[in-house]
mmCIF file of the N, C-alpha and C atoms, coordinates in Angstrom:
data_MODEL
# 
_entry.id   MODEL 
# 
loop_
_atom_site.group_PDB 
_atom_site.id 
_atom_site.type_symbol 
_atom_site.label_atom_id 
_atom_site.label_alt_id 
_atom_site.label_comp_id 
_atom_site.label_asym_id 
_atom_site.label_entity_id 
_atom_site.label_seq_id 
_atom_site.pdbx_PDB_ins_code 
_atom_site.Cartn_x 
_atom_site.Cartn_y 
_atom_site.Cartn_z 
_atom_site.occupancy 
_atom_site.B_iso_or_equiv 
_atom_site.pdbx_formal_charge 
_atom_site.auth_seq_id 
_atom_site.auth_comp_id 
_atom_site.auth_asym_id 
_atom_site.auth_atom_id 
_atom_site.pdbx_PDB_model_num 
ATOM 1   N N  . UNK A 1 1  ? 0.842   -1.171 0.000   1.00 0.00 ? 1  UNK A N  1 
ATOM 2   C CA . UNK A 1 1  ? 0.000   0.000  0.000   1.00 0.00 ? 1  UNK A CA 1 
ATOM 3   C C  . UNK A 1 1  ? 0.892   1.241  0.000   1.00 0.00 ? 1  UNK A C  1 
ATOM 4   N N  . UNK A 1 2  ? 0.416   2.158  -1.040  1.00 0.00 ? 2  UNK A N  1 
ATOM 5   C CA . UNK A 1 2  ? 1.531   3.670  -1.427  1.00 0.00 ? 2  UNK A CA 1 
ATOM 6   C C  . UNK A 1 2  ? 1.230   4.520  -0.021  1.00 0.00 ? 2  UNK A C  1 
ATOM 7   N N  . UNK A 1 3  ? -0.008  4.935  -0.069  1.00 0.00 ? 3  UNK A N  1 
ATOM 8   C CA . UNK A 1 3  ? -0.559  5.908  0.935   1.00 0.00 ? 3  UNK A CA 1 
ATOM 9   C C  . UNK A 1 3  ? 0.611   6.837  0.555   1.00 0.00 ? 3  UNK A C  1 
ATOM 10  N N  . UNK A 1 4  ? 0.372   8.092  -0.459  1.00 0.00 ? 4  UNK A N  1 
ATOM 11  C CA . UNK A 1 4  ? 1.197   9.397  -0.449  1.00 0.00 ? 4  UNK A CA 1 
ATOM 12  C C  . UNK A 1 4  ? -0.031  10.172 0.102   1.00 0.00 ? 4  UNK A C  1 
ATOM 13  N N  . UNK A 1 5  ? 0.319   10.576 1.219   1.00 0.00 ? 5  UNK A N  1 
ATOM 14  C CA . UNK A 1 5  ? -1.081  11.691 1.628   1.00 0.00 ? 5  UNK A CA 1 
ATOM 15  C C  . UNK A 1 5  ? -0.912  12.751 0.773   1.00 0.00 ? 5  UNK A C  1 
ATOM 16  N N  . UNK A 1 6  ? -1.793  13.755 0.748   1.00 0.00 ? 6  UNK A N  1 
ATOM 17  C CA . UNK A 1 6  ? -2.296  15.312 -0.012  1.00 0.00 ? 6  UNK A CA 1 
ATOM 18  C C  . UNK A 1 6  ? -3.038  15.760 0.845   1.00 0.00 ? 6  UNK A C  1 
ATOM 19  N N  . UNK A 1 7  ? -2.703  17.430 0.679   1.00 0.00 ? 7  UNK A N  1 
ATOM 20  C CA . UNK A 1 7  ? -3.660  18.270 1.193   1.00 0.00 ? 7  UNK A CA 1 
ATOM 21  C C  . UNK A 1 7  ? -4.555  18.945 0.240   1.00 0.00 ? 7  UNK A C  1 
ATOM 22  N N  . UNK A 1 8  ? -5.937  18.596 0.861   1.00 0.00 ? 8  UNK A N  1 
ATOM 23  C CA . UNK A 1 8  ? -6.630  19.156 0.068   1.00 0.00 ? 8  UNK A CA 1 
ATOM 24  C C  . UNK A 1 8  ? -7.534  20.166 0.590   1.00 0.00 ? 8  UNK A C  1 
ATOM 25  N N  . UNK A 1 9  ? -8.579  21.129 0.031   1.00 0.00 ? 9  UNK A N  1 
ATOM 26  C CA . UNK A 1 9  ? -9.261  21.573 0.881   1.00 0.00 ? 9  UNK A CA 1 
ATOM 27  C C  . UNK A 1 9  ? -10.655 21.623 0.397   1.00 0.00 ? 9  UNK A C  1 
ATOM 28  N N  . UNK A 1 10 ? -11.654 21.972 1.482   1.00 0.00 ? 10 UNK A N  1 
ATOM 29  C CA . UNK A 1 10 ? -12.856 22.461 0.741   1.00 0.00 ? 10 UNK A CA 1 
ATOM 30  C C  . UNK A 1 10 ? -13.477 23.594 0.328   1.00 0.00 ? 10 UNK A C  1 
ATOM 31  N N  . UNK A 1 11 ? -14.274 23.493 -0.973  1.00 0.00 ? 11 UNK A N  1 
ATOM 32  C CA . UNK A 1 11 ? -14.368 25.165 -1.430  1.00 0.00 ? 11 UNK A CA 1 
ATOM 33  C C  . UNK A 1 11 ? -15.233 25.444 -0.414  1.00 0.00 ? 11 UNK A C  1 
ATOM 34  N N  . UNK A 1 12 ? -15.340 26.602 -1.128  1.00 0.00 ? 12 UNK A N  1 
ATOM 35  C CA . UNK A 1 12 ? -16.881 27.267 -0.577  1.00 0.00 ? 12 UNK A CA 1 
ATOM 36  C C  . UNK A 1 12 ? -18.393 26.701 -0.721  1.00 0.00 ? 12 UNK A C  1 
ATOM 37  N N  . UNK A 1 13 ? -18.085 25.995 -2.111  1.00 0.00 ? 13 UNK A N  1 
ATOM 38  C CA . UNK A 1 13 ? -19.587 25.076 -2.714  1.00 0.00 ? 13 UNK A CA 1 
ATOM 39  C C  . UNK A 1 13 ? -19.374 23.508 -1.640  1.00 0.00 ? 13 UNK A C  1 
ATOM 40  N N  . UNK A 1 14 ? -18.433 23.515 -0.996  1.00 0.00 ? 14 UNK A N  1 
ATOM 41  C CA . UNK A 1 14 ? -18.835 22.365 -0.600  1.00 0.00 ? 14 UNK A CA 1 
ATOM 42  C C  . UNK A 1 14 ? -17.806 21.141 -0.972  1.00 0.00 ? 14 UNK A C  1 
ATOM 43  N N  . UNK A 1 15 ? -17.459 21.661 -2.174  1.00 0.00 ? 15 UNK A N  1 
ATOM 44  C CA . UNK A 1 15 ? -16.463 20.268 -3.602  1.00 0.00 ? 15 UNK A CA 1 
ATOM 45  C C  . UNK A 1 15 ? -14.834 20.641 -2.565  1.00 0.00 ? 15 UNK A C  1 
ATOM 46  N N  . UNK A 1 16 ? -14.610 19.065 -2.505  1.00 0.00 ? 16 UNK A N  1 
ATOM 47  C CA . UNK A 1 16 ? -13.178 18.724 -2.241  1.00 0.00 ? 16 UNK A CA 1 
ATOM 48  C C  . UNK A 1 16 ? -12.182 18.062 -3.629  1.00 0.00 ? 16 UNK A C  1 
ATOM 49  N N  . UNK A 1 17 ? -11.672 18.594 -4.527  1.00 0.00 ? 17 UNK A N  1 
ATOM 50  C CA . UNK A 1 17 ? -10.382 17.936 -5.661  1.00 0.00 ? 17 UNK A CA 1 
ATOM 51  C C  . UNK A 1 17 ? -9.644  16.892 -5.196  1.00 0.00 ? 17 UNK A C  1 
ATOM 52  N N  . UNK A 1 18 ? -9.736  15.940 -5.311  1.00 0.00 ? 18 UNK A N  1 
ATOM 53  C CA . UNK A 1 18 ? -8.808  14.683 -5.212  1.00 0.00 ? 18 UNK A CA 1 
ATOM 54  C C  . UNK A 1 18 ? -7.783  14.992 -6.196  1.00 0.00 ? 18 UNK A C  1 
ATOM 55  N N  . UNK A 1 19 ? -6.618  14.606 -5.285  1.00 0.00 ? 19 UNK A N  1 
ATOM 56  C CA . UNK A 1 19 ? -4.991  14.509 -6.765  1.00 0.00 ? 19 UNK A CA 1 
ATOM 57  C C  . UNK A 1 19 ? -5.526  13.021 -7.668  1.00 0.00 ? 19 UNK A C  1 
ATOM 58  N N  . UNK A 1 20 ? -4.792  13.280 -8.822  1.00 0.00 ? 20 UNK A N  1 
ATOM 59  C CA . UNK A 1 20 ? -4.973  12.132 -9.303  1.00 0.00 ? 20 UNK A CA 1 
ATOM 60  C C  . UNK A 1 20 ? -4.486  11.263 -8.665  1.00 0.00 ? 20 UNK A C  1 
ATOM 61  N N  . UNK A 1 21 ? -2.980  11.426 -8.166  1.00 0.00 ? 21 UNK A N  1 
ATOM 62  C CA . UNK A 1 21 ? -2.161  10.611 -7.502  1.00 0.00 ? 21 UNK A CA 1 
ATOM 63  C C  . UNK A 1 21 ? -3.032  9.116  -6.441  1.00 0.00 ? 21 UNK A C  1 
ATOM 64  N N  . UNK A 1 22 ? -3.515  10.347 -6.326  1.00 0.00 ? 22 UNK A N  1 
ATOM 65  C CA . UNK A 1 22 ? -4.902  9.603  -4.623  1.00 0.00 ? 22 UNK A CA 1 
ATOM 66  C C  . UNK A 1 22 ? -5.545  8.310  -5.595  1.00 0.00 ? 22 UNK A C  1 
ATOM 67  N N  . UNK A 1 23 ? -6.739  9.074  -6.487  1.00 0.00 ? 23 UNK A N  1 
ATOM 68  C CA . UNK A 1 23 ? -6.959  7.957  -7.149  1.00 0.00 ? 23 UNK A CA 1 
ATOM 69  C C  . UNK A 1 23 ? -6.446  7.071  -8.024  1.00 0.00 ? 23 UNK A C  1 
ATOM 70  N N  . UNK A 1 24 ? -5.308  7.365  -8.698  1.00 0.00 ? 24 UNK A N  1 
ATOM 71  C CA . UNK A 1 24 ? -4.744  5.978  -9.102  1.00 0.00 ? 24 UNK A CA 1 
ATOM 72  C C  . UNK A 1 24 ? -4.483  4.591  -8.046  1.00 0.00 ? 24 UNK A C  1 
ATOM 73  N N  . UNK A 1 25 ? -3.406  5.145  -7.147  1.00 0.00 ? 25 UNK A N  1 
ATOM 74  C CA . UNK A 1 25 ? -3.479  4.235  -5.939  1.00 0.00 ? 25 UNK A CA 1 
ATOM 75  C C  . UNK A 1 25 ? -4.629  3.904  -5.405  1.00 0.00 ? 25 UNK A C  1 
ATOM 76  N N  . UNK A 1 26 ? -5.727  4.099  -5.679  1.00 0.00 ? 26 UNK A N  1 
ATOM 77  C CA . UNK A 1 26 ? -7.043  3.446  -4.897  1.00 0.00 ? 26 UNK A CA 1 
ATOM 78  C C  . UNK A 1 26 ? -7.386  2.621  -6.328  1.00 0.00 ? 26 UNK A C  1 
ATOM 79  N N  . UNK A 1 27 ? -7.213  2.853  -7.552  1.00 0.00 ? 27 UNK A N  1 
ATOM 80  C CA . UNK A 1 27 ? -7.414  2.407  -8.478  1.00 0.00 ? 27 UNK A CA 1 
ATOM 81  C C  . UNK A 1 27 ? -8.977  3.020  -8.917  1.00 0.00 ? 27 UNK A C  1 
ATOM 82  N N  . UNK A 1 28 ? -9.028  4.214  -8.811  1.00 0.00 ? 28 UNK A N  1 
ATOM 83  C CA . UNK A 1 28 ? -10.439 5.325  -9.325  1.00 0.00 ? 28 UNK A CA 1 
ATOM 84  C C  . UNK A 1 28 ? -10.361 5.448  -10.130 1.00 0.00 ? 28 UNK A C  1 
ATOM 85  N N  . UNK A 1 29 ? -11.187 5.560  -11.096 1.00 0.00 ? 29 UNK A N  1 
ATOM 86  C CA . UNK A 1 29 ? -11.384 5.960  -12.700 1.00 0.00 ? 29 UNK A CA 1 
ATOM 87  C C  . UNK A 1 29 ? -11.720 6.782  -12.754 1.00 0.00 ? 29 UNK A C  1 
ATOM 88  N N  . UNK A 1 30 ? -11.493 8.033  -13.127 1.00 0.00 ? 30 UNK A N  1 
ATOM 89  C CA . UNK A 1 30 ? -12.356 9.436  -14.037 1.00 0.00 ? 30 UNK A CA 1 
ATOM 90  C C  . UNK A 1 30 ? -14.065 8.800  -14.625 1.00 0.00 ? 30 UNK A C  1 
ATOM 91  N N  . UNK A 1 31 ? -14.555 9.251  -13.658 1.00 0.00 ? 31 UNK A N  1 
ATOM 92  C CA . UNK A 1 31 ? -16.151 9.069  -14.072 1.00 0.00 ? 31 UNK A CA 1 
ATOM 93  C C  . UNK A 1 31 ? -16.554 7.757  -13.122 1.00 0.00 ? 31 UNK A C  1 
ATOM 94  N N  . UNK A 1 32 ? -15.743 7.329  -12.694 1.00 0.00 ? 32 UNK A N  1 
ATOM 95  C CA . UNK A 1 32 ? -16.497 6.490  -11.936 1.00 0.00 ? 32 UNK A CA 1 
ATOM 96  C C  . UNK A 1 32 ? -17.453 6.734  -10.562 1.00 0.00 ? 32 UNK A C  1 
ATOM 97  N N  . UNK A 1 33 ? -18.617 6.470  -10.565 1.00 0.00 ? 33 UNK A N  1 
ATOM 98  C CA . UNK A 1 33 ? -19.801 6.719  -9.064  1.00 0.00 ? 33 UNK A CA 1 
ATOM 99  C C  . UNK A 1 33 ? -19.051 6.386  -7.633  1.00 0.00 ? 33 UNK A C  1 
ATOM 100 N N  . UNK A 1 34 ? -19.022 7.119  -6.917  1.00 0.00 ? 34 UNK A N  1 
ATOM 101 C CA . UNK A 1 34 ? -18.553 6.732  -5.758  1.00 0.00 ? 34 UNK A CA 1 
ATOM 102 C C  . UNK A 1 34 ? -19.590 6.906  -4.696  1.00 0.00 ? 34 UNK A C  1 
ATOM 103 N N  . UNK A 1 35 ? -19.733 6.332  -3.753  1.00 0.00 ? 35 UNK A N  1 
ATOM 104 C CA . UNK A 1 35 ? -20.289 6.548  -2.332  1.00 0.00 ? 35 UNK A CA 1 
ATOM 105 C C  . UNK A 1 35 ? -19.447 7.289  -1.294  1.00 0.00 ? 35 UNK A C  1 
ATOM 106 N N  . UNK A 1 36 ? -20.106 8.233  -0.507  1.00 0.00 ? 36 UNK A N  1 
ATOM 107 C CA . UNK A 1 36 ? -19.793 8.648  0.585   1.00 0.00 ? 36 UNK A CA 1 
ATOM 108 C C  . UNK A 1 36 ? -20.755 8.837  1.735   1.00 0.00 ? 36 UNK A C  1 
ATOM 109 N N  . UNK A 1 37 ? -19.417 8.375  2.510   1.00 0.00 ? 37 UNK A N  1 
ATOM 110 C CA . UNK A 1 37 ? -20.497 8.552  3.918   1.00 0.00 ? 37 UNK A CA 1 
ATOM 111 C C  . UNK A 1 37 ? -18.966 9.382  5.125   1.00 0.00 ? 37 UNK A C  1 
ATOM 112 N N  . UNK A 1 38 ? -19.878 9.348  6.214   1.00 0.00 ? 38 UNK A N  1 
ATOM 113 C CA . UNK A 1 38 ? -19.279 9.876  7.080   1.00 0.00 ? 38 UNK A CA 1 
ATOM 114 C C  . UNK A 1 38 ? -18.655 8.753  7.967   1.00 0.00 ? 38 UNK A C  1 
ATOM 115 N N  . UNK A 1 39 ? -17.596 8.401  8.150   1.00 0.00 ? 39 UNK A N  1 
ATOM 116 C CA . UNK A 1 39 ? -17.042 7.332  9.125   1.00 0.00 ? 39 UNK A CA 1 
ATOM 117 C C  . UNK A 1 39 ? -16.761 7.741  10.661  1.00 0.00 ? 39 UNK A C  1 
ATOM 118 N N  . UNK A 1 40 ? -16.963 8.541  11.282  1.00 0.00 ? 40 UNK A N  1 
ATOM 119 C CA . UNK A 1 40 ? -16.518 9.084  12.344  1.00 0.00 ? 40 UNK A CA 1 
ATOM 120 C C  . UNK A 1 40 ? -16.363 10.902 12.399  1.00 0.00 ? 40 UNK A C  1 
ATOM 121 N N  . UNK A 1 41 ? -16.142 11.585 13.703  1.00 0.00 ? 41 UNK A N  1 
ATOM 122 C CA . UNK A 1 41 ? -15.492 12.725 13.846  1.00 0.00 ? 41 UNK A CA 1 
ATOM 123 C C  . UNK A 1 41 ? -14.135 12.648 12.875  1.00 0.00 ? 41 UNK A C  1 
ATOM 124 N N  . UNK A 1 42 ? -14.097 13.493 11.823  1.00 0.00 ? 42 UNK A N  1 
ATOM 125 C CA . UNK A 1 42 ? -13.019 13.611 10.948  1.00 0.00 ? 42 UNK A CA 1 
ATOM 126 C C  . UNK A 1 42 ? -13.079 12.884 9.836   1.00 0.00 ? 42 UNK A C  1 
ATOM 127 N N  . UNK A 1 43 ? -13.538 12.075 9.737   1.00 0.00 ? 43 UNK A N  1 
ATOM 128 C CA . UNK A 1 43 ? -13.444 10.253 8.695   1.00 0.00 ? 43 UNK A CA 1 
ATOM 129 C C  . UNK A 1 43 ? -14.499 10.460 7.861   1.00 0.00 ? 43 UNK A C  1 
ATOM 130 N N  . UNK A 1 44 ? -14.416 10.405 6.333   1.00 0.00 ? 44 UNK A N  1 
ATOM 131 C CA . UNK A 1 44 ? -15.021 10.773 5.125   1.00 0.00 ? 44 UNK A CA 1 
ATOM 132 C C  . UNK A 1 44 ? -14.184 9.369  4.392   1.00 0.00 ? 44 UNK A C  1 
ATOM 133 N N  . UNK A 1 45 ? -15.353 8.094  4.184   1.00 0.00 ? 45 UNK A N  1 
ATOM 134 C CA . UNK A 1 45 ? -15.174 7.276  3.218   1.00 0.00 ? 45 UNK A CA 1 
ATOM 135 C C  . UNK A 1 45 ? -15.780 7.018  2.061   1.00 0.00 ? 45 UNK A C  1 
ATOM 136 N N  . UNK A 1 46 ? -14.830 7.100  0.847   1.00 0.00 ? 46 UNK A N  1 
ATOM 137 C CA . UNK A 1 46 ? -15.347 7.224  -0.261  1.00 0.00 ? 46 UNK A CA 1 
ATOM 138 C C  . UNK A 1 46 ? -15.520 5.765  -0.741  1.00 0.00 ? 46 UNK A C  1 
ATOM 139 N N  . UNK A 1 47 ? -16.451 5.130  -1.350  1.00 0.00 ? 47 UNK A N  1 
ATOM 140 C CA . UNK A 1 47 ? -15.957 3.384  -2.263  1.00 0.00 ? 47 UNK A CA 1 
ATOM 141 C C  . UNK A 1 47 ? -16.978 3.641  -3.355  1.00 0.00 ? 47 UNK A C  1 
ATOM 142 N N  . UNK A 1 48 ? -16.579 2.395  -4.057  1.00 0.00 ? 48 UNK A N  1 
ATOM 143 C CA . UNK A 1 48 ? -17.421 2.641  -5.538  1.00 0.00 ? 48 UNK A CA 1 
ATOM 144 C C  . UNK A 1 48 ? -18.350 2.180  -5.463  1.00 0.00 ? 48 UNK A C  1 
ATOM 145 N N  . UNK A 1 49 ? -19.679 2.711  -5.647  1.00 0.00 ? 49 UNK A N  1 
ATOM 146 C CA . UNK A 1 49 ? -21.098 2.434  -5.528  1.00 0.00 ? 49 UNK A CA 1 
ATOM 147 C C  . UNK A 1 49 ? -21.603 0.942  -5.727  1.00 0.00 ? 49 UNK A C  1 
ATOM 148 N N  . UNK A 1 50 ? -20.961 0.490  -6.813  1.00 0.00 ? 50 UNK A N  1 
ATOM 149 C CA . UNK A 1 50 ? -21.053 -1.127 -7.162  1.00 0.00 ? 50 UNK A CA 1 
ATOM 150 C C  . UNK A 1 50 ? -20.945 -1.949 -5.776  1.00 0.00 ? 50 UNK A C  1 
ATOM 151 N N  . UNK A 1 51 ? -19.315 -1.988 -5.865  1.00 0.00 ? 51 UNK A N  1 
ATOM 152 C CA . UNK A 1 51 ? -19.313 -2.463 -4.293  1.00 0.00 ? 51 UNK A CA 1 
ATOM 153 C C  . UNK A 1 51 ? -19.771 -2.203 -3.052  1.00 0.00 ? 51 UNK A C  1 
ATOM 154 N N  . UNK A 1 52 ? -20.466 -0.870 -2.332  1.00 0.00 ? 52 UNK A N  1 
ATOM 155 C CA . UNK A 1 52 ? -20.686 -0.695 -1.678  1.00 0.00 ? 52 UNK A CA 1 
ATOM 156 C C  . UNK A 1 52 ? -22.376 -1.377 -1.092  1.00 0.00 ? 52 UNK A C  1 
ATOM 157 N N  . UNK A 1 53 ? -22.927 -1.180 -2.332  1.00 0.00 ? 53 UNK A N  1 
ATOM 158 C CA . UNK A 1 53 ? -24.483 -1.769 -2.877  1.00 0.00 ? 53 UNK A CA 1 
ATOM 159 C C  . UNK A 1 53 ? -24.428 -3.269 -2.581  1.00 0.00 ? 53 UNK A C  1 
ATOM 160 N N  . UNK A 1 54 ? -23.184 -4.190 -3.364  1.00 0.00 ? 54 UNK A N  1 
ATOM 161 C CA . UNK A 1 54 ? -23.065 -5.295 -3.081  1.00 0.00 ? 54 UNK A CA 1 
ATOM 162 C C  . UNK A 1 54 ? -22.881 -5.844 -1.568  1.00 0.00 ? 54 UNK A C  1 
ATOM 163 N N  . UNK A 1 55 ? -21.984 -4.917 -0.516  1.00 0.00 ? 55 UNK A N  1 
ATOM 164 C CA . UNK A 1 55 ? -21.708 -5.281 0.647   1.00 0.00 ? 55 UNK A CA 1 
ATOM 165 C C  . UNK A 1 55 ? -23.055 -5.335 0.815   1.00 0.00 ? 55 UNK A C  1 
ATOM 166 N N  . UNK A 1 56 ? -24.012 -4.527 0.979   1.00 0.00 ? 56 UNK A N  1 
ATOM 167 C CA . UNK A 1 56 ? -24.816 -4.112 1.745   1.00 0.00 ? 56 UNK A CA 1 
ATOM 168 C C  . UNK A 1 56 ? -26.064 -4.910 1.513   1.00 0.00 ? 56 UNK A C  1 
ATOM 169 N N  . UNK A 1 57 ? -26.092 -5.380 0.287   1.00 0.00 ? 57 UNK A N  1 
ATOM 170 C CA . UNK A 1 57 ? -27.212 -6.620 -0.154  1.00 0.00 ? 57 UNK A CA 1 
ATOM 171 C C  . UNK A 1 57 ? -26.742 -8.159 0.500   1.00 0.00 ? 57 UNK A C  1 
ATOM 172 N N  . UNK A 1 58 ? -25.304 -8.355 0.486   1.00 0.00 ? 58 UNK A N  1 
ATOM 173 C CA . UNK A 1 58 ? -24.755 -9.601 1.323   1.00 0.00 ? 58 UNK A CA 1 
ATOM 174 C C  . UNK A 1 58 ? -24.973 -9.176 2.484   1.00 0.00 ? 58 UNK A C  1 
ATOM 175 N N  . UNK A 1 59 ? -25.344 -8.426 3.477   1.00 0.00 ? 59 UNK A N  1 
ATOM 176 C CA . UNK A 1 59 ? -25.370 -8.212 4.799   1.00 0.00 ? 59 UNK A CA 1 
ATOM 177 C C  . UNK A 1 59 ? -23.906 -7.850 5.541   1.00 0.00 ? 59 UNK A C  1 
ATOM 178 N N  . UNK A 1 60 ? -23.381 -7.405 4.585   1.00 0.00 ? 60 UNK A N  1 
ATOM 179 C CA . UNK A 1 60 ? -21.888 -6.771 5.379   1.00 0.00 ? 60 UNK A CA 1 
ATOM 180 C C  . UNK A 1 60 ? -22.035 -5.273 5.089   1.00 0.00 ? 60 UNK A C  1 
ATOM 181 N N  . UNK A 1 61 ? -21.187 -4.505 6.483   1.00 0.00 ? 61 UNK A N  1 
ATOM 182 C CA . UNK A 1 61 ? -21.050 -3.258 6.739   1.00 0.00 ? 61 UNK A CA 1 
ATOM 183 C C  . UNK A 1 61 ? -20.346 -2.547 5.743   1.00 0.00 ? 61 UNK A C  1 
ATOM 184 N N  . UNK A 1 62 ? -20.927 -1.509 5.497   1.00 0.00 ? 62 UNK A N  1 
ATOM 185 C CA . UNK A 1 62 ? -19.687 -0.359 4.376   1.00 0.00 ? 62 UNK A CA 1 
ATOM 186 C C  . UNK A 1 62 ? -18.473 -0.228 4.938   1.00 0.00 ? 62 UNK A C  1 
# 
C-alpha cells in the first residue's frame, strides 16, 4: 500500500479535488460513481457504488 497523503481543501460550494495521484493508488477511474459517507469525527469514506451496494445486499457493513 503507497498511501502518499495530499492536502486538500474544501471550497466554498462544498467540492473537495482529489490529486490524481490519490486515485490511481485506490485504483479510481475518471467518471467512476462513488459513495460517501461519514465514518466518524473527521473520517469521510469514499468506495465505488457497485461495491458498496453489493456489501450491503450480502449483509456486510460499508
Amino acid at each position: 500500500m503507497i498511501r502518499s497523503p495530499s492536502e486538500v481543501t474544501v471550497g466554498a460550494d462544498g467540492l473537495v479535488a482529489l490529486p490524481m495521484s490519490i486515485l490511481a493508488e485506490a485504483g479510481i477511474n475518471l467518471g467512476e460513481t462513488l459513495l460517501a459517507f461519514s465514518d466518524g469525527d473527521g473520517q469521510i469514506v469514499l468506495r465505488r457504488l457497485e461495491e458498496a451496494v453489493s456489501d450491503l445486499i450480502s449483509g456486510r457493513p460499508l
